[in-house]
C-alpha positions in Angstrom: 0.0 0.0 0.0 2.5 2.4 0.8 4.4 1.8 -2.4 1.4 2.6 -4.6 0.6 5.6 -2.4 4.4 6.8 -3.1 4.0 5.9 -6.9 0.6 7.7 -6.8 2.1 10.7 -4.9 5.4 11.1 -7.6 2.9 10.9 -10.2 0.5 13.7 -8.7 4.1 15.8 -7.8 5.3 15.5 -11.3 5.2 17.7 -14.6 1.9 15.5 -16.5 -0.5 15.6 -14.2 -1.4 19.1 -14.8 -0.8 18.9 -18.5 -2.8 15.8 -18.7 -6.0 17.5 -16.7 -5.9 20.2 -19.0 -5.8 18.1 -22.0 -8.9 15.7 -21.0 -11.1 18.8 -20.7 -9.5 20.7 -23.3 -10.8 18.1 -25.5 -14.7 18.0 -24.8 -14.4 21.7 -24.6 -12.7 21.9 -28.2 -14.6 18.9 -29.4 -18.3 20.4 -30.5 -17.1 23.3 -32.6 -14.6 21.4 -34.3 -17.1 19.1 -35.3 -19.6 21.7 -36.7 -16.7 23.0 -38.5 -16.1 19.6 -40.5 -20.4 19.3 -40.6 -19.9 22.7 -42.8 -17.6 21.4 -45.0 -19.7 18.5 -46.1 -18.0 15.6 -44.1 -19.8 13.2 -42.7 -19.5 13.3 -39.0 -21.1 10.3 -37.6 -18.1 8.7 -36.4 -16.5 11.6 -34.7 -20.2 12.3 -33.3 -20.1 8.8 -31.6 -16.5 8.6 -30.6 -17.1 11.9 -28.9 -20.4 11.0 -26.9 -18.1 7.8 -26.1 -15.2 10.0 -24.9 -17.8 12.4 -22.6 -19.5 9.2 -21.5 -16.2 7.6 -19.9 -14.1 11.4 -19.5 -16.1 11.6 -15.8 -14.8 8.5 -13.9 -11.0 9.4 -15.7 -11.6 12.7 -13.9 -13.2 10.9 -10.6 -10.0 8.8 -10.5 -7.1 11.6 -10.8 -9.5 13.3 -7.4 -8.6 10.3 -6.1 -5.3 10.1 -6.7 -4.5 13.6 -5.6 -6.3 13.4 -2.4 -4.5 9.9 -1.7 -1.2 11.6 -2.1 -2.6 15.1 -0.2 0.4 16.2 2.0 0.4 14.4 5.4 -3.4 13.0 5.0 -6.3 14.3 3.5 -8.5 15.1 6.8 -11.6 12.7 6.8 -15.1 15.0 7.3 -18.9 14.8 6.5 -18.4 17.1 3.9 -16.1 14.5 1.8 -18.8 12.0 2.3 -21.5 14.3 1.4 -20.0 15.4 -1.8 -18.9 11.5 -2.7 -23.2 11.2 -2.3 -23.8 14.2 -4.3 -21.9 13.0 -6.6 -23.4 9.1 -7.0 -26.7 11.0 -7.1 -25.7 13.2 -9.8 -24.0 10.3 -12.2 -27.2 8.2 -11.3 -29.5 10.7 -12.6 -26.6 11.5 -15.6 -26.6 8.2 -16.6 -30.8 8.5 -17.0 -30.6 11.3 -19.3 -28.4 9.4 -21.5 -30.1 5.9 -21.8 -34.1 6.3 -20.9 -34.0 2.5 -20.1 -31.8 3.4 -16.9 -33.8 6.4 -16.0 -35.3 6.7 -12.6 -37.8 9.6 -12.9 -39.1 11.5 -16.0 -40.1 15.1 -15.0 -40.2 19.2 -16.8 -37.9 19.6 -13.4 -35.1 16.8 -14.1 -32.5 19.6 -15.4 -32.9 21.8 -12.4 -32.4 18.8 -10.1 -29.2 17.7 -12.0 -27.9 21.4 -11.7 -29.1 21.7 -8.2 -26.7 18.2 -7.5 -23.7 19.2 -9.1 -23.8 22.9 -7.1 -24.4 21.0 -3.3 -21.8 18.8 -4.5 -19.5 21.9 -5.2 -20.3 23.3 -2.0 -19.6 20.2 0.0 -16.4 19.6 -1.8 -15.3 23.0 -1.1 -15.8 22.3 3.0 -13.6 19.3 2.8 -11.1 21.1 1.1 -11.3 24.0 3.3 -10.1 21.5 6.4 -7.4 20.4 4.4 -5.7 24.4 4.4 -3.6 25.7 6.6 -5.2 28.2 8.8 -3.6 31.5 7.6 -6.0 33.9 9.0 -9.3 35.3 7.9 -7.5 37.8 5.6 -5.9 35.1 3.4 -7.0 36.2 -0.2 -5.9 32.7 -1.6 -8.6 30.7 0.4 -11.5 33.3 -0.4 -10.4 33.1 -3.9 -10.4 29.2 -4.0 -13.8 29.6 -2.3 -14.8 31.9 -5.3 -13.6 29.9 -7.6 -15.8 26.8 -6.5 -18.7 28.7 -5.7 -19.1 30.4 -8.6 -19.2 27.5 -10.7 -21.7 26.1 -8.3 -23.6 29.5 -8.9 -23.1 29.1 -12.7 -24.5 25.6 -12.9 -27.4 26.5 -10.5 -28.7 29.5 -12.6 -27.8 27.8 -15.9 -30.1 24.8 -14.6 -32.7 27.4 -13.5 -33.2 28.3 -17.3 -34.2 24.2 -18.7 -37.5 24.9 -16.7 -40.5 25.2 -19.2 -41.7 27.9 -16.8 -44.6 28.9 -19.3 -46.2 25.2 -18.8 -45.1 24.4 -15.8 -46.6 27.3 -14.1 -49.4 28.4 -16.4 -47.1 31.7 -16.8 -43.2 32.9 -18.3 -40.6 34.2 -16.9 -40.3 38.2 -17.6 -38.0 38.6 -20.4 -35.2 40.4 -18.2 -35.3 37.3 -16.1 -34.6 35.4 -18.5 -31.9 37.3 -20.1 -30.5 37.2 -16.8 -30.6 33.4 -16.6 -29.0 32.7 -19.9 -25.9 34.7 -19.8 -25.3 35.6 -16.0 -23.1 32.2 -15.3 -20.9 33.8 -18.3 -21.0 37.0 -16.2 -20.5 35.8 -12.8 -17.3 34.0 -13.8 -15.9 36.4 -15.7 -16.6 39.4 -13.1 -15.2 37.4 -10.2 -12.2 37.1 -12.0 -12.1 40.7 -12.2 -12.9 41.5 -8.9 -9.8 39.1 -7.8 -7.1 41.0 -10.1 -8.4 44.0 -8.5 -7.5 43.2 -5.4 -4.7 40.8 -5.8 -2.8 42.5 -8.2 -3.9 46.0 -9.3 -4.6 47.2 -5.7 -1.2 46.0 -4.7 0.9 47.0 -7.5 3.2 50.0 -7.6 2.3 51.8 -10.5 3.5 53.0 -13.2 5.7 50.8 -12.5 4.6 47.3 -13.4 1.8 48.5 -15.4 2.7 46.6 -18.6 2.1 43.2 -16.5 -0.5 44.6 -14.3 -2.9 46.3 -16.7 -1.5 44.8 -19.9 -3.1 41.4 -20.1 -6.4 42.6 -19.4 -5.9 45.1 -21.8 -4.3 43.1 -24.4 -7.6 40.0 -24.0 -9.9 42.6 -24.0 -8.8 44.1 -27.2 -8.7 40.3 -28.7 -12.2 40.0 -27.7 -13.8 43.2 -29.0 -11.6 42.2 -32.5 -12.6 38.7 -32.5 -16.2 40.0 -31.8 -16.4 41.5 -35.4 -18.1 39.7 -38.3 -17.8 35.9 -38.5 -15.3 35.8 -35.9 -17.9 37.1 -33.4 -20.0 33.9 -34.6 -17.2 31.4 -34.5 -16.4 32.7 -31.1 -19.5 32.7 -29.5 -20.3 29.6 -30.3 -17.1 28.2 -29.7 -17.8 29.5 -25.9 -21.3 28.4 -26.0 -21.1 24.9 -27.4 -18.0 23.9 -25.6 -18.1 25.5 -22.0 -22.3 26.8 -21.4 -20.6 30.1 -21.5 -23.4 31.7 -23.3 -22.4 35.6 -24.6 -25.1 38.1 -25.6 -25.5 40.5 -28.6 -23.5 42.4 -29.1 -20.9 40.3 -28.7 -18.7 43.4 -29.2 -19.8 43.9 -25.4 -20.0 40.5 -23.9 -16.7 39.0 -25.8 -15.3 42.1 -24.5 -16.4 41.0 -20.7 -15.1 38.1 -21.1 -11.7 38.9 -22.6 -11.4 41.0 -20.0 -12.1 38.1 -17.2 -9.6 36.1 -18.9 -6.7 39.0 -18.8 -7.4 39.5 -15.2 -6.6 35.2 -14.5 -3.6 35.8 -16.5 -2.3 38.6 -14.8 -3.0 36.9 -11.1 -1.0 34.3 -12.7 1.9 36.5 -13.5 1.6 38.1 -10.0 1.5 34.9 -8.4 4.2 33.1 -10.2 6.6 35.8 -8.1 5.4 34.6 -4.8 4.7 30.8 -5.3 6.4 27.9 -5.1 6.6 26.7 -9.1 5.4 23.2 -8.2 2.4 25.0 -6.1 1.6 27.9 -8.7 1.1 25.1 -11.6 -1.4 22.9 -9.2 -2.7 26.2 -8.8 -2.9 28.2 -12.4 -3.7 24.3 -13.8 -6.5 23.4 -11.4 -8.1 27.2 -12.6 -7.9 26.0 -16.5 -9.0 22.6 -15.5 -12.1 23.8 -14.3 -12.5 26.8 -17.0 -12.5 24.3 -19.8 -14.7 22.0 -17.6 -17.8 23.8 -18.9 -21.0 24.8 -17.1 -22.7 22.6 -19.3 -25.9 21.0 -17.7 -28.5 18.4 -17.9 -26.6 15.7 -20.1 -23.4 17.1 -20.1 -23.5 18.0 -16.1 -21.7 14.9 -15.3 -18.3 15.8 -17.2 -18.4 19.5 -16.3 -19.0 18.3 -12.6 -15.9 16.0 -12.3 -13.8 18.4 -14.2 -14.5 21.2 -11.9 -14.1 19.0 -8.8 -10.7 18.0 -10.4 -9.8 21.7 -10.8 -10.6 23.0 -7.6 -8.7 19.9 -6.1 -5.8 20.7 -7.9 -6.4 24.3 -6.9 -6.3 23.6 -3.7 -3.5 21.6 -3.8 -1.5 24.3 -4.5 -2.3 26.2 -1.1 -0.6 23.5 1.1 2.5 23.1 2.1 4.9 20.6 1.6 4.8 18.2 4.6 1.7 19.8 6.0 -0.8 17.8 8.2 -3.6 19.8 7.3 -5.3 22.7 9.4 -3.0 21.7 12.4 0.1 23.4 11.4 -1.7 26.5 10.0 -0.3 28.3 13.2 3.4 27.5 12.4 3.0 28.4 8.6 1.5 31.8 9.5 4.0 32.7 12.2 7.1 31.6 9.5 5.1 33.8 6.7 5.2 36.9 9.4 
């Protein structure tokens, strides 16, 4: 046992586990534009269709494993809690009721509500899995910016799916009367916007508040400058098309008209992760600032997508924030025990 823990732990410390996480998602994220692209051109896409829905089908329990393995090698011992159970429960239900979406023989209920259930799942399971995790961190103090982000990070995907779930009801039938129109504006492209304004609001107070400028403007300001300006040029014509629906059939991030605005938004979301990462990589650990930076792109290219594709978003997120959260601890820590001795050596 302790032999395949240390082989499991060199593996989780090395260069590929990272790379591999990112790659995994990457895929599904890249894989639905890339097949409307060859539809276009008149080839026939029936096998890449099925190998795809057989990659999604078996991409969650690859995910589900690597959580595995880098809570198995967690520094010291991951600390056993409710929450962890809770979430492993969450979870079951949510690939139970996946599973029935995908093959009506195995499904357990039919209902107008079966969407919002699946989203409301994946976001308690989220939320669980971020309580576990938070008795894995050393206690730094309530000021510690890295926790609340990591806290951020999980629960606005949990927000994301929730809302995004929230839209699948048939409102109109189901309670006799719609949804106002600004509601449901709101519901379709409000994950997009939480995301990408919490990502603001973190390189606001990680890095701009903090920096001395003029100083380090170009890395401070120029990333979210420079992503913004992609956006709003990539926002123009057909690449605003491409774009949009690159974001919306890969990842659930849904972008409004004009996408000169919303591609904007987002651009600018992604410039401000870039430039924490810049401003991290200067006070990190490099081992710890990849677990970090690679557990946030492991859950960006997770997706929000629910209903049938909740499942593989789910266990890429969970993967991400693990891997996020990996990054906090120290080397040799036994969890929330030493968070004492780590903040009086930081002071």
């Amino acid at each position: 046992m302790d032999r395949a823990r240390d082989a499991v732990a060199r593996f989780v410390s090395g260069r590929a586990l990272i790379p591999i996480a990112v790659l995994l998602v990457a895929l599904r994220f890249a894989a639905p534009t890339a097949i409307a692209g060859l539809g276009v051109t008149g080839i026939d896409t029936r096998p890449v269709d099925s190998a795809f829905s057989a990659y999604a089908g078996v991409l969650p329990a690859i995910l589900v494993v690597l959580v595995v393995f880098v809570v198995w090698a967690w520094p010291g011992s991951f600390p056993r809690s409710r929450a962890a159970w809770l979430t492993a429960f969450l979870v079951s239900v949510t690939a139970i009721l996946w599973l029935g979406q995908a093959d009506a023989r195995l499904r357990l209920y039919a209902s107008p509500w079966s969407g919002l259930a699946l989203g409301a799942f994946a976001a308690a399971a989220l939320g669980g899995w971020l309580m576990a995790l938070g008795r894995s961190l050393p206690d730094r103090g309530g000021g510690d910016v890295r926790r609340s982000g990591l806290r951020a990070l999980g629960l606005g995907f949990a927000g994301a799916f929730l809302l995004s779930s929230l839209r699948l009801v048939d409102y109109g039938y189901e309670l006799g009367t719609p949804l106002p129109p600004g509601l449901v504006w709101f519901l379709d492209y409000s994950p997009t916007l939480l995301l990408s304004f919490l990502a603001v609001g973190y390189w606001v107070e990680l890095v701009l508040l903090r920096a001395k400028l003029p100083v380090e403007a170009t890395w401070t300001i120029g990333p979210v400058a420079a992503i913004a300006i992609v956006g709003l040029a990539l926002s123009q014509g057909f690449g605003g098309f491409l774009m949009s629906n690159a974001l919306t059939w890969g990842g659930g991030y849904a972008v409004f008209a004009p996408t000169s605005a919303s591609l904007t938004i987002v651009g600018t979301g992604v410039g401000g992760f870039v430039s924490i990462a810049l401003r991290l990589r200067t006070t990190m650990d490099r081992r710890h600032w990849r677990f970090l930076v690679g557990g946030v792109l492991t859950a960006a290219f997770s997706g929000i997508t629910p209903f049938g594709g909740v499942l593989p978003s789910l266990s890429g997120i969970l993967l991400g924030v693990t891997l996020a959260a990996r990054g906090l601890v120290p080397e040799g820590s036994a969890g929330p025990a030493v968070g004492r001795a780590v903040r009086d050596a930081d002071e």
